[in-house]
C-alpha angles and dihedrals in degrees: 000000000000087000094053088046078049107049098035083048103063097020084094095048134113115215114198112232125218100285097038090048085054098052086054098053096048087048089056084042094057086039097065090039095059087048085051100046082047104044080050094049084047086045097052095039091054085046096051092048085058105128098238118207108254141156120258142177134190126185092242085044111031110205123341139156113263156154123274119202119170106212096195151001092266099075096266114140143158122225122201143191136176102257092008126102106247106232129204132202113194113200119233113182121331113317095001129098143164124228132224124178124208116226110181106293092353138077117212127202115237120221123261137352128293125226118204119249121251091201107051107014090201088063131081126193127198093204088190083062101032082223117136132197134186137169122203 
């Protein structure tokens, strides 16, 4: 009786040869390369979205320890500071950005568009408001 379950077990069953047996295994292979090359992309990214301590100023605040965190690629960040409003500049195009203040559970627009500064890069100047902001 084992030999008959046996035998009627397997007799349906496709067994991979040699060559065949290899392309699976270097399709697994490729496979688990690509998750890896993503889960370290993801890694980095998350890494790279880490708030970092800086120094900033703003014209309402003057200097005060904050956090630093880049949004994008294109230069737009948020900075941050226990009793202090977060700001963000989104940039716009190069050298230009746009300003949003965060007011409890509201962002407000800020007037306005602010111009980097050729002096200091890490600052950024609204010359129709006269404000200034840098982080760093």
């Amino acid at each position: 009786m084992t030999r008959f379950l046996h035998h009627a077990h397997f007799s349906g069953a496709r067994f991979f040869g040699r060559d065949e047996a290899y392309g699976v295994v270097m399709t697994l292979k490729k496979m688990v390369l690509g998750v890896s090359v993503c889960m370290a992309a993801i890694l980095t990214f998350s890494m790279a979205a880490e708030a970092k301590r800086a120094r900033c100023f703003t014209t309402d605040d003057g200097y005060f320890s904050c956090n630093y965190r880049a949004l994008d690629s294109d230069g737009t960040f948020r900075i941050s500071a226990p009793g202090y409003p977060a700001y963000v500049l989104e940039v716009d195009g190069p050298g230009f950005a746009y300003g949003y203040v965060n007011l409890g559970r509201r962002n407000v627009p800020l007037p306005g568009q602010f111009v980097r500064s050729r002096d200091d890069g890490a600052c950024w100047n609204n010359p129709q408001t006269n404000t200034k902001l840098c982080a760093w």
